[in-house]
C-alpha positions, 0 to 999 in steps of 0.5 A: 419438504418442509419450510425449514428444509426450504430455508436450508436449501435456499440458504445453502444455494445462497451460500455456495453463489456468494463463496463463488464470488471470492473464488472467482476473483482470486483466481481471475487475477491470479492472486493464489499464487501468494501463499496467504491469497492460496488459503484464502482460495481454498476455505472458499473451494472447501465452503462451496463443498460444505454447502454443496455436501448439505443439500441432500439433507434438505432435499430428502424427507427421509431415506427409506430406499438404500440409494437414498441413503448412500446419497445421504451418506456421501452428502454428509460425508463431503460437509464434515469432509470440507468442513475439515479442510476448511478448518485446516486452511482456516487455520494455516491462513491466520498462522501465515497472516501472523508470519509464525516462525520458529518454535511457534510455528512448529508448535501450531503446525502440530496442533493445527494437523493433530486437531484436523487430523483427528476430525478427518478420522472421525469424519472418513470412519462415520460412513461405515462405523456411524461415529460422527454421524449416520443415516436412518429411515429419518435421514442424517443423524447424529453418530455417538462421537459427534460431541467429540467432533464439536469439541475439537471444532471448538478447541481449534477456535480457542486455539486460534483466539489465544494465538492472535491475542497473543500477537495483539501488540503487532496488528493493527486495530483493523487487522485485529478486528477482521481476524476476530470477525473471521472467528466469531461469525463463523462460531456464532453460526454453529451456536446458533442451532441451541437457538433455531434447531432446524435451521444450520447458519454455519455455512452462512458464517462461514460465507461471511467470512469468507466475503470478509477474507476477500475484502481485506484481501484487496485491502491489503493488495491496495495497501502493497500497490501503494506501498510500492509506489511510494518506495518507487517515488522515493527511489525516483526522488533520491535520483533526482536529488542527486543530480547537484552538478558539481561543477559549481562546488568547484567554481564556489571552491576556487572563488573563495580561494582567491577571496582569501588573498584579496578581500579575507571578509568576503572570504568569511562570508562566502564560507559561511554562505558555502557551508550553509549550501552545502548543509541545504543540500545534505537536508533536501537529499534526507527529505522526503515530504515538502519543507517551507518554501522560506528554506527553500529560498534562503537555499538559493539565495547562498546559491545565488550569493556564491555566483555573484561572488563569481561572477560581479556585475554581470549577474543581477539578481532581483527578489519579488516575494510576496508570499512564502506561506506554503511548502514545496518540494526540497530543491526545487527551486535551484534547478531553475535558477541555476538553469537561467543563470548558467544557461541564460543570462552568462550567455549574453556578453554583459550578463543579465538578470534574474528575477524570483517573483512569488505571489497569491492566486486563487488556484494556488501559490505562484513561483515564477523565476525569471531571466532575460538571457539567450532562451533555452534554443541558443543554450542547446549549441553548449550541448553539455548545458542543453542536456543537464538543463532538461533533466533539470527541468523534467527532475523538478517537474515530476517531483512537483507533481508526486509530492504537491500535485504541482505544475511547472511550465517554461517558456523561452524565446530569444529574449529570455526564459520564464519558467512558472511554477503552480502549487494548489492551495491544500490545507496539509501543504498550507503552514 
């Protein structure tokens, strides 16, 4: 064995523990079970056999006994039998990433069976005719069909080529670019025997591009993991959204009813304040991304403004804003007010006071509503306003957490309930 049969065999063994490595993985996690993950398992099955049908090529100097040959025989026929396959799934693989449909899908499906059809034929009839490829007292040999088998090798490159440019304008560039890598690296080691006769580098190109196969494939299982946990997060949020208690759309209804009787002005006002409400609530439920934290306060002070109408002296209401120059998620803030207004301080017999504070810090933004009402334990005897005031609170705290990666923090007692709300200093949530 001379050192290009030695560079043959070591490469071929590095090419069949490389091609085990995707094989494995998509197997142990059980990702085959796609039709895309499928094909990508079976080129890497098909690879193992290419290399695994060329080693005796590498191994025998010659064959002059019968056996050696038969090995010989066997060996080529199990290269050019998986290189068949592997062409196949090679192809099936990219017509499945491109979704075809139709008519074009039938007509790729023609040419990709026709085209492999004809090099299995070649490949199960070289054994006993030496079409494609025979043994002599040398070794494997070129058969007088083997140009054929080449050109049908490359006819099935082209063919592939134009179908992905064709669907150019639907790839991204990093998909377009993956695909082509598939092609080319694979064809660059089939031209490379002009260059270096002895030694076969198509295995190899065929094992990169399997290796790229894998690496795109767990691209694009990350890609649908996140693609679910966001259409999950935002199912989360549009029921989170939805959970406006319309108890107060009917008191802010009835309030206004009477304004109009006893003071007309007020009545206008209210209106306007209940329109501009209503009309905040509808953008917070299309809202998907934080808004600025001046839209979401100027939403509660309609809200706040509505309850004072309600209510009179008995609800004060204080405004401390020292900041408003970052964002917050849609409705996040009313949950909290409406919890220390209905919850706490109408609980008391004269009422009390709400206060917003906002401020700088260095950890982040600082949003603190406070009340001086009965706490959160007494608020639990009105079972109905217990049960509402913590799937408020859970609502706004998981919606602070997937959008702004906030924190919110309650603490009630007897004297009243201060709820706290963190949002980190970041540059896309900065204004």
């Amino acid at each position: 064995m001379d050192s290009w049969d030695t560079a043959n065999l070591v490469l071929g063994c590095f090419c069949i523990v490389l091609s085990f490595l995707p094989t494995g993985y998509l197997i142990s996690n059980n990702r085959y079970k796609r039709k895309l993950y499928l094909y990508s398992l079976l080129i890497c099955v098909a690879n193992i056999g290419m290399a695994l049908g060329s080693l005796p090529e590498y191994l025998m100097d010659a064959a002059v006994e019968a056996g050696e040959r038969r090995v010989l025989l066997l060996g080529g026929t199990l290269y050019y039998g998986a290189f068949t396959c592997l062409l196949f799934f090679f192809l099936q693989y990219f017509f499945e990433y491109l979704q075809l449909s139709g008519r074009e899908k039938q007509l790729c499906s023609v040419g990709a069976f026709s085209m492999t059809g004809l090099l299995l034929l070649l490949t199960l009839a070289s054994p006993w005719t030496g079409a494609a490829f025979t043994v002599d007292e040398d070794g494997l040999q070129m058969g007088p069909w083997f140009p054929l088998l080449q050109g049908v090798v490359l006819l099935c490159y082209l063919f592939v080529t134009i179908v992905i440019l064709r669907h150019r304008s639907v790839l991204r560039r990093r998909e377009f670019v993956f695909l082509m890598l598939y092609i080319l690296i694979p064809l660059a080691g089939g031209l490379s025997r002009i260059v270096l006769p002895n030694i076969v580098l198509v295995n190899a190109g065929f094992t990169v591009a399997t290796l790229l196969i894998l690496m795109n494939v767990q691209f694009e299982h990350e890609v649908m993991l996140k693609e679910q946990e966001k259409q999950l997060a935002e199912g989360r949020i549009d029921i989170m959204l939805s959970q406006i208690q319309p108890h107060f759309l009917y008191n802010s209804l009835g309030v206004i009813y009477s304004l109009c009787a006893t003071d007309p002005e007020a009545a206008r006002k209210a209106i306007k304040r209940f329109s501009d409400f209503l009309r905040g609530n509808m953008d917070s439920l299309k809202n998907r991304e934080p808004i600025p934290f001046e839209a979401e306060l100027n939403h509660v002070m309609n809200y706040l403004y509505l309850e004072q109408q309600r209510f009179g002296d008995k609800l004060q209401v204080i405004y401390q804003i020292k900041t408003e120059d970052f964002l917050i998620p849609p409705l996040t803030l009313q949950p909290l007010v409406e919890n220390a207004v209905q919850h706490g301080v109408l609980h008391r017999k004269n009422g009390g006071t709400v206060v917003i504070r906002t401020e700088k810090t260095d950890a982040g933004a600082l949003v603190t509503i406070e009340d001086n009402g009965v706490g959160m334990e007494k608020a639990k005897e009105h079972a109905t306003l217990g049960e509402h005031s913590h799937i408020g609170i859970s609502n706004v705290r998981a919606r602070l957490e997937e959008m702004v990666g906030g924190r919110l923090t309650v603490e009630s007692n007897c004297l009243g309930t201060t709820a706290t709300i963190l949002i980190p200093w970041k540059e896309e949530q900065s204004l």
